[in-house]
Structure formats: structure tokens, C-alpha cells
C-alpha positions as CSV (number, residue, x, y, z in Angstrom):
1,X,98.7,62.4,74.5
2,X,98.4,66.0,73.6
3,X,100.6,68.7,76.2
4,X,96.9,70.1,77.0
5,X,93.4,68.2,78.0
6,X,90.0,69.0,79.5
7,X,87.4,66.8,80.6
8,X,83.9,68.2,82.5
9,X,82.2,66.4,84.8
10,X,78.9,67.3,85.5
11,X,80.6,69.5,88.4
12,X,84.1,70.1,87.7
13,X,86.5,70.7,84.7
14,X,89.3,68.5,84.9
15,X,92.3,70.4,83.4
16,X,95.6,68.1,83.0
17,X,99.4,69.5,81.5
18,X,101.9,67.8,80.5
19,X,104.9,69.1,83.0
20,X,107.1,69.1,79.4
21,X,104.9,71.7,78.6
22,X,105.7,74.5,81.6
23,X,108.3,74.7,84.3
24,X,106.4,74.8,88.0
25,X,106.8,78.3,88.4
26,X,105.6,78.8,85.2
27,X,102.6,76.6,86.2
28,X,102.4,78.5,89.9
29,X,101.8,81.8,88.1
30,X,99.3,80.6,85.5
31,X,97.5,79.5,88.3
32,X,97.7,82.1,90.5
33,X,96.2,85.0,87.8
34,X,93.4,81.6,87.2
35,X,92.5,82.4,90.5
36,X,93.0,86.2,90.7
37,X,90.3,86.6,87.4
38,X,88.2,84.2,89.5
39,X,88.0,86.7,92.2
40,X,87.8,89.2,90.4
41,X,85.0,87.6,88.8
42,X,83.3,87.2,91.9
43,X,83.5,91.2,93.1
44,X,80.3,93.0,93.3
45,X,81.9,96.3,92.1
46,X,82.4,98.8,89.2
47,X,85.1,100.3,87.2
48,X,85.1,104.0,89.5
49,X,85.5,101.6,92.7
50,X,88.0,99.7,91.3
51,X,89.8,103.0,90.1
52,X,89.6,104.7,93.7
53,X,91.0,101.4,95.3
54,X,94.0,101.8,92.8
55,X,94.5,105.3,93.7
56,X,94.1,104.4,97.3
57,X,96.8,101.4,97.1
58,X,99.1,103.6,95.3
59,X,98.8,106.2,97.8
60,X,99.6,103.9,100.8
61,X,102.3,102.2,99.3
62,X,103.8,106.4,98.6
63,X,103.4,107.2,102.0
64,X,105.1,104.0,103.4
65,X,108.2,103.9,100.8
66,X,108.7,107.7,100.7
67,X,111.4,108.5,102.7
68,X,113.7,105.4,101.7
69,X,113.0,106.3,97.7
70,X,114.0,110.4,98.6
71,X,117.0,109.3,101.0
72,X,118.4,107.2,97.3
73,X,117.5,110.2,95.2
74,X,119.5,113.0,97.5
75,X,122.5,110.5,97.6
76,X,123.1,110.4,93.8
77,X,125.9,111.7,92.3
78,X,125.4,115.1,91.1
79,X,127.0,114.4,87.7
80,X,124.1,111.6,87.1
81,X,122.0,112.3,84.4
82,X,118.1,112.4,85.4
């Protein structure tokens, strides 16, 4: 039996790994990005939309971990190199 094998169905693909091959989480994050380009697949959208929601995510996630990120920075020793 090889590590790897794929059999179709008239509606599915039937995908079956050996577990020798990959540890579970290795297996939990192969399958979640499977799913993630399935998605993304899926999206009606363009690269500029995709580039504002980037800019947009970054944004929010700025605004909510500021404070915490400037409170570490003005505690560092002054003889710390930057």
C-alpha cells in the first residue's frame, strides 16, 4: 500500500494517508489550508479587494494591540540595542 492514494467517484475524490506518513497536527493543518484555498476558491473578488481587506485587517489588529506593544517598548532597558 503506498503512504498516498486517490480514488474518484463519480462525485467525490476519495483521498486516504497512511498516519506513518504525518503526525495529526501535521494532518489538521494540511487540511485546514485544503479548505482555506477552497474558499478562497469560491470568493467572487479581485486582487485590489483582497489588498484593501489586508490593509484593513492589519489596521484593526494596530489599533487593538497598540497600547500593550508601546507599554513593552517604553519599558526596555535603555542600554538595549534597537
Amino acid at each position: 500500500m503506498s503512504a498516498i492514494t486517490l480514488e474518484t467517484t463519480p462525485d467525490k475524490y476519495l483521498i486516504t494517508i497512511d498516519r506513518a506518513l504525518m503526525d495529526k497536527p501535521t494532518f489538521r493543518a494540511f487540511f485546514e489550508r485544503l479548505r482555506l484555498e477552497t474558499l478562497a476558491d469560491k470568493m467572487d473578488t479581485d486582487e485590489t479587494s483582497l489588498m484593501n481587506l489586508s490593509e484593513e485587517i492589519k489596521a484593526n489588529w494596530w489599533a487593538k494591540h497598540q497600547a500593550e506593544i508601546k507599554e513593552k517598548i517604553a519599558y526596555l532597558p535603555s542600554d538595549t540595542p534597537k
